[in-house]
N, C-alpha and C positions, 0 to 999 in steps of 0.2 A: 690489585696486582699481587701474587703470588711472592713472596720473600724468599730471594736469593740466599736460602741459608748455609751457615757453615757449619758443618756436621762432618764431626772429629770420627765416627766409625769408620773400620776397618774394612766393612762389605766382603769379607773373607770367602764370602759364599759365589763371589761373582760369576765364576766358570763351573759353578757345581752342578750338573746337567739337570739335577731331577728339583732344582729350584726356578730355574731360566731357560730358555730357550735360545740357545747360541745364534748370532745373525751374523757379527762380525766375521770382516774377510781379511784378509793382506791386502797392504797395498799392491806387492804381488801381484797377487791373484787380480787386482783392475786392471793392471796393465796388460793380461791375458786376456781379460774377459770383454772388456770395452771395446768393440770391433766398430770402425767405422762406417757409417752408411755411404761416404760419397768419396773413398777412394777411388783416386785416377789409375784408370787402366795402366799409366807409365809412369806413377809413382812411385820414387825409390824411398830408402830409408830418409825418416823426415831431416832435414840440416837446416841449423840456424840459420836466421838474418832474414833480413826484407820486412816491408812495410804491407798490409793488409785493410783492406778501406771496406766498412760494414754501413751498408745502406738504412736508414731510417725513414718514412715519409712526415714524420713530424719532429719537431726536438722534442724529448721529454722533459717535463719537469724540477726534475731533482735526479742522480745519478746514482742511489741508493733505494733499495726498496723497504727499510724498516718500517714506513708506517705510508706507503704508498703501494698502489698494483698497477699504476696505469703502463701499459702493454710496454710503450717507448724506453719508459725509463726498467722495465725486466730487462729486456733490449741490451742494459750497460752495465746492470749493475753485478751481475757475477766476475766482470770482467775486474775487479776491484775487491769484491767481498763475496767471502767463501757460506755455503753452509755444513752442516756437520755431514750430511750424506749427499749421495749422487744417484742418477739413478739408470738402468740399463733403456734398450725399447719397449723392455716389458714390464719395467714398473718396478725390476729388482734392487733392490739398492746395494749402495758401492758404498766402499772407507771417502771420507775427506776430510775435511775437520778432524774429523772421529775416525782414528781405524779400527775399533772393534766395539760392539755395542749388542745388546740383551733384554730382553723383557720378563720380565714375572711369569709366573705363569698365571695369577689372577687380572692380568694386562693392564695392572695397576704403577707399574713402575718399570720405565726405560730407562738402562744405565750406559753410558757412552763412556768411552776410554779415548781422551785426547791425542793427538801428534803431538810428541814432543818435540824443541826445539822451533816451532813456529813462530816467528816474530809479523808483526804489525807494520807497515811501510814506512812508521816512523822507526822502526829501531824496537819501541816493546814490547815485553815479551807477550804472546797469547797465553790465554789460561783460561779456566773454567769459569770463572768470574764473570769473564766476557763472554761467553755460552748463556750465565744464569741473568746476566744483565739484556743479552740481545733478547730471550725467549718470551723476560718477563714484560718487555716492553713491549715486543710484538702482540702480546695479548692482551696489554690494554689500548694500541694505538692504532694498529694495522687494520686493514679493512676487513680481513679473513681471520685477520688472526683469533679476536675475540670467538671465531667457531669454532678455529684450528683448536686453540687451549682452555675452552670451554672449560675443562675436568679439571684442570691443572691447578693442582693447591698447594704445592711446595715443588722448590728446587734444592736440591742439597747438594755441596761444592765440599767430599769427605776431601780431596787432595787436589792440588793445584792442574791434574789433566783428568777428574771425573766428576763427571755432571751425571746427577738421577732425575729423571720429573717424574713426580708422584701424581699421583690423579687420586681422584672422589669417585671416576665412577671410568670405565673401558673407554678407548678412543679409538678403534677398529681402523683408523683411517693415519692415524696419526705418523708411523714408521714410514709413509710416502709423502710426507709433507715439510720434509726437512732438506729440500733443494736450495741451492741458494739465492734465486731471487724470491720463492716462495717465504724462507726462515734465514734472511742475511744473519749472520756474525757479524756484530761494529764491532768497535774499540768499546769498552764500557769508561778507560779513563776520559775519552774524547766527548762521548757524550753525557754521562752520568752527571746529575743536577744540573738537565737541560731540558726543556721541550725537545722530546726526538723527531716530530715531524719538522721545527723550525731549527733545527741545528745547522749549522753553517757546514760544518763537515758533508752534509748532503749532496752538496753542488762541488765539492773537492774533497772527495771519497779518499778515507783512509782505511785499507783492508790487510787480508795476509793473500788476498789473490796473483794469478801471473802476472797482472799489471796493473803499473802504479799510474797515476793518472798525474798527465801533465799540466794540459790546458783545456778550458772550455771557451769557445769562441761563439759567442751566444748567435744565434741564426746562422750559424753555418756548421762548427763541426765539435767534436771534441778530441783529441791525443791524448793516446796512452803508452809507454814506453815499457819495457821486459823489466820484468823485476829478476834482479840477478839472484836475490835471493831467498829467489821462491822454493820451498822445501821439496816439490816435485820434479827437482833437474835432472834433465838438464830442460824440460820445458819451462816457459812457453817457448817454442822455437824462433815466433815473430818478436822481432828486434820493437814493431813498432806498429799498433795496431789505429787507428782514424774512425773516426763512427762519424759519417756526413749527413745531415738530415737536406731530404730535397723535399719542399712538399708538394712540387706539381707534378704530377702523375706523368705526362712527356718529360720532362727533365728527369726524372728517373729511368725513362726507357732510353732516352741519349746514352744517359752517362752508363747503365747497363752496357748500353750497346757498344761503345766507344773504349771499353775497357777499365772506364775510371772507378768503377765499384767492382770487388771480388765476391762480396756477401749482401743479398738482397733477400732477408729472410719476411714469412709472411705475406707472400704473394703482393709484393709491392710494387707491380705495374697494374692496369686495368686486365683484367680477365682475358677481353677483346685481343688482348695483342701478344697470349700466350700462345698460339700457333705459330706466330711467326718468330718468336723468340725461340720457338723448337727446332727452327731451322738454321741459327746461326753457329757454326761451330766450336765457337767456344766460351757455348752457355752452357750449363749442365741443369737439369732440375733436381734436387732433393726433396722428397715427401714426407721421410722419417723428420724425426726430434719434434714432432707438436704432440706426443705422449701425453703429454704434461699440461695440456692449454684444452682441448675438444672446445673451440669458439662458436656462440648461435650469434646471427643478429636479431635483434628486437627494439619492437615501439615501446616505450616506458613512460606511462602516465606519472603527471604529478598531481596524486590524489587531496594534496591540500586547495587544489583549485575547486569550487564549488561543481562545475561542469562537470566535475572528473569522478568525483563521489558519486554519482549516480550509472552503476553498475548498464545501466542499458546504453550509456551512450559511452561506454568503451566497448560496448557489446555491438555496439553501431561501427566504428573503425573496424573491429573484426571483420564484419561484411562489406566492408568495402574494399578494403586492403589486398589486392590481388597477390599470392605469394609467391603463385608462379609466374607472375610476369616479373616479380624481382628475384628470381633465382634465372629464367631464363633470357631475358632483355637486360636487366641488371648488372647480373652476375654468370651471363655467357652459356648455362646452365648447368655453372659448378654448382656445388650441393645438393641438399636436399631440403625439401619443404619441410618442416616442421611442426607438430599441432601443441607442443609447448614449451618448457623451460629446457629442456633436456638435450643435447647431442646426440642422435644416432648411432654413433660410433661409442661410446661411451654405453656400453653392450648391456652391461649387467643392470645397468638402471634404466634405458631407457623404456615407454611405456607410447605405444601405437596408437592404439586405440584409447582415444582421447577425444572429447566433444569437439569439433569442428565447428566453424563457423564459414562456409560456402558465400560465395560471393554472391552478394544479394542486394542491389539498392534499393528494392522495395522495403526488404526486410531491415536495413539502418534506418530509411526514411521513418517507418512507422514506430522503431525502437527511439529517434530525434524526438520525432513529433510528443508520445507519451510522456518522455523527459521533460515536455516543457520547452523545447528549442525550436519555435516554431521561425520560419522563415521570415523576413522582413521585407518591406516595402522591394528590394534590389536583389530578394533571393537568396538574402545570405541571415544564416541559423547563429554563426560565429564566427569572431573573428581567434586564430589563434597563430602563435609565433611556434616554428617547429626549429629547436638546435639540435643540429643531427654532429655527432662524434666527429672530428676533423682529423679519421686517421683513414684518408684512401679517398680516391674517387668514388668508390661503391656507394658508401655513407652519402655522398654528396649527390650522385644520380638516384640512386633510393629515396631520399628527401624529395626532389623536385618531381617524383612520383609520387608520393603520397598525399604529395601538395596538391597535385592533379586529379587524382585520386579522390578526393577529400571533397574536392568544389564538387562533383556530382548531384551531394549532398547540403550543398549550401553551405557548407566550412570553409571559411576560407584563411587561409595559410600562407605568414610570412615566412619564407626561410633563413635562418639566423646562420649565416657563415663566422667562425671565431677561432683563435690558437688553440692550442690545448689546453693550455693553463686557462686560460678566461673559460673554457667550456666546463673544466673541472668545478672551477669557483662558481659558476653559475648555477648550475645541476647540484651540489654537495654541501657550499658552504652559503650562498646567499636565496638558494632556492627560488632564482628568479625566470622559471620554464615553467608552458604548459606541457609538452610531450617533448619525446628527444628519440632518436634513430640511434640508436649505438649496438655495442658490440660486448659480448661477455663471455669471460673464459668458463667451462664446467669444471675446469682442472680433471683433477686425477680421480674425484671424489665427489659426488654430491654435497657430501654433506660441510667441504669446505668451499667447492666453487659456487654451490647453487645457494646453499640456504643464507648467506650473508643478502640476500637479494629478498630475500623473504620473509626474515627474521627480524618481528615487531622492532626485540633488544639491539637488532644490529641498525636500527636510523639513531646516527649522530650527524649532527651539522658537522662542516668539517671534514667528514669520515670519504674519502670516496672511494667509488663503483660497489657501494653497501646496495642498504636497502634506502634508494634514491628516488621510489614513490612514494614512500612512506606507508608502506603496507602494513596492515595491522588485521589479522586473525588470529583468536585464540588455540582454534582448532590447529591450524595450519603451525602454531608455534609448539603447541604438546606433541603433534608427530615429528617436524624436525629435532626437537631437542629428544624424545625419546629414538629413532634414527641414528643422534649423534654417539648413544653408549648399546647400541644393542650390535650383539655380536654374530649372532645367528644370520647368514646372509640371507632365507627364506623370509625371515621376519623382517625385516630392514628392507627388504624390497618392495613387501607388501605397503611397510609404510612410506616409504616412496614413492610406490603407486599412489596411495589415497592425496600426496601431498600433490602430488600433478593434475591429480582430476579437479580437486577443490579449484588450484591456480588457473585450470582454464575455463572453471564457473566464474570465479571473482575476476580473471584479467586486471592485474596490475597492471602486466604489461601483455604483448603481444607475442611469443614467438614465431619468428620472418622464419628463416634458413639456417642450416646450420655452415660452419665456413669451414671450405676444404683451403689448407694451408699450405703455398709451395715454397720452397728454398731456390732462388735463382743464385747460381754461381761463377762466378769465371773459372775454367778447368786447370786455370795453374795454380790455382789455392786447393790444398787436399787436406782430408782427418780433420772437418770441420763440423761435421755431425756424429757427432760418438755417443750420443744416448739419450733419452725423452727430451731433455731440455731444448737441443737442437743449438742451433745459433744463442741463443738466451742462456746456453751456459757459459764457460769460461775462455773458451776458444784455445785453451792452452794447449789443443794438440796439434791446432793448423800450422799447416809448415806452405811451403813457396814450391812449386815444382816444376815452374816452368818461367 
């Protein structure tokens, strides 16, 4: 971990143009530039008050994401804790934490200039402290984080609102990865000489965000109430925002439908029944705010199982695994089929032409058979247990597909239904699955959403949605890590190229689809998607308007 140092210089050069490159805005200028995607045609100027209900299909975990990514808990946790930038639809980043902030020009050092006058929901004060305290923990604990701050070899705190991160070597990616559920801000007095993933603070978040958090009522909801003073008044405008977890896919479409949820971010009904949710009039869809997520599904072998190590008989699943009958039966025929790790949408890196594997039972049967997996007395090669992610119906009818799927070939397959927590702990911490149906963000960047998935150094027990096969190539780790400091985007593409073609020779895992993401709304809630994050950021600019 990187030491939080305190360095007495004056940084006199900070605005000197021909040393830095100026990035910092006014907060001004966000208030101009943040335009909302799902203002109501009869929306007036936003006014206090009213209560706001934000739909979830699972509870999450813990309500902070310092050393957590899973999807639920992004879901809450800006609503509570800030990060130092923001960002627009296009990836540009905005003041928060930080109003003004600068890079080197050898892209060895970003220096940030705090808000002053921020305080902590307890009463203390914010400072840089608490910047060099969140950053350095996020890179020893968080799931991305060890990619994110890979280079990161000092933090320097010259005055009580500026923070510098020095790096060993370019982070090209690094200025978009400072959103708030991606790089929270804690308290550092709250947690420091703690385990930060077991901190109790977790589960009653103490932030400098628009709201402070009241109750969590475990299986049903959690309350947030307006923090009066939050430095960006006079928002947030909701007196009182509710985050309800429903996890059955019709109880969700009810209470959509019934009025009792305003925010159903992440396409949280079944696919099936977004035609007719286009019909009712006061639903709205929103498509903008998933900038920030680009999600594929995929199968993910766990290669410490003896089965699993033998490249032919994941090469065997390949050909079985039909990927358009789960983007079109599945999944209604949102998305796109995918031939590997990567997002479609996610432009600049993705790579087409990639080795396929065509649906073939002759061609698994003979890849089984070579392996060793010869059929038994009743037809059956193996027996294995499949947990597929318990975040949506999708996961759940994709499973009981594959499970079908599978017996073709004489696999046969329990399907393992569980919370989320149990599912995290299974997969992460006691490594007790043969394969798993889940779901992965590519974020904003390769090289922080993808390569934790890849990256030998990134399997810790404990660690989740890492590298949860436990993949290990040497090859495959020299281009990620040379990827994570090269600057030149020609070059960096290329080695992204090489790294996709390897992942779909070796197949860790499998890439299914990529997931198109909708925002369902009620049209009296407005100024609830204002920039990549989407619903996952702070909400502090939705107002009531009907």
């Amino acid at each position: 971990m990187p030491a939080a140092k305190k360095d007495q210089g004056t940084m006199s050069h900070f605005l000197t143009p021909n040393r830095r490159r100026f990035l910092g805005l006014s907060a001004t200028v966000l208030g101009a530039t943040l335009l909302p995607a799902s203002r109501n045609a009869y929306a007036a100027e936003p006014k206090q008050g009213g209560t706001a209900t934000l739909l979830l299909s699972a509870e999450p975990p813990v309500l902070t994401t310092i050393a957590h990514t899973a999807f639920n808990s992004v879901y809450v946790s800006a609503k509570t804790t800030e990060g130092l930038l923001t960002y627009d639809f296009d990836l540009t980043p905005r003041p928060s934490l930080a109003r003004q902030w600068s890079v080197s020009d050898d892209g060895l050092q970003y220096t940030f200039k705090l808000r002053e006058g921020v305080k902590w929901h307890d009463g203390q004060p914010f400072t840089a402290a608490d910047v060099a305290y969140s950053i350095a923990t996020i890179k020893e604990v968080h799931p991305r984080g060890r990619n994110t701050f890979l280079n990161l070899v000092d933090i320097q705190t010259p005055d009580p609102l500026t923070v510098t991160l020095v790096l060993s070597k370019p982070a090209p990616y690094l200025i978009t990865a400072l959103a708030a559920a991606e790089t929270p801000i804690v308290p550092k007095h709250l947690y420091d000489g703690s385990k930060a993933a077991e901190n109790p603070v977790n589960t009653a978040p103490i932030g400098t965000g628009p709201f402070v958090f009241k109750e969590w009522v475990r299986g049903s909801h959690i309350v947030y109430e307006r923090n009066p003073g939050y430095w960006d008044a006079p928002r947030p405008y909701l007196d009182r925002l509710i985050v309800r977890f429903i996890p059955d896919a019709s109880g969700r479409a009810l209470a959509l439908e019934t009025g009792e949820i305003d925010l159903a971010p992440a396409t949280p009904i079944p696919y099936s029944d977004l035609q007719r949710f286009e019909t009712l009039p006061h639903i709205g869809f929103e498509k903008q705010g998933y900038q920030y997520s680009n999600g594929i599904s995929r199968v993910e072998f766990n290669l410490e199982k003896p089965y699993f190590q033998d490249v032919r008989v994941r090469r065997a699943f390949a050909h079985v695994i039909d990927r358009d009958i789960i983007r079109d039966t599945i999944n209604y025929g949102y998305g796109a089929t995918i031939p590997g790790p990567i997002n479609p949408n996610l432009k600049k890196w993705f790579v087409a032409d990639l080795k396929t594997y065509p649906v073939d039972i002759a061609a698994a049967e003979k890849l089984l058979d070579e392996a060793g997996l010869q059929r038994g007395a009743d037809g059956t090669r193996l027996n294995l247990v499949h947990d597929y992610v318990p975040s949506g119906e999708t996961y759940k009818r994709g499973a009981d597909y594959i499970k079908q799927a599978l017996s073709a070939v004489g696999i046969a397959v329990t399907v393992r239904s569980q919370d989320f927590a149990t599912y995290t702990k299974r997969i992460y911490t006691d490594r007790d699955f043969d394969f798993t149906f889940n779901g992965m963000s590519n974020l904003f960047d390769p090289t922080v959403g993808v390569q934790r998935l890849y990256w030998s150094k990134n399997f810790k027990p404990g660690v989740p949605f890492s590298n949860g096969s436990k993949y290990s190539n040497p090859k495959v780790d020299e281009l990620l890590e040379a990827a994570a400091v090269e600057v030149d985007h020609e070059k960096r593409f290329e080695q992204w190229a090489a790294i996709q073609q390897i992942l779909v020779e070796d197949l860790p895992d499998i890439g299914i689809v990529s997931q198109p993401e909708i925002t369902l709304y009620n049209k009296r809630i407005a100024d609830h998607t204002v920039g990549a994050e989407g619903n996952a950021g702070s909400l502090a600019t939705a107002h009531i308007v009907a």
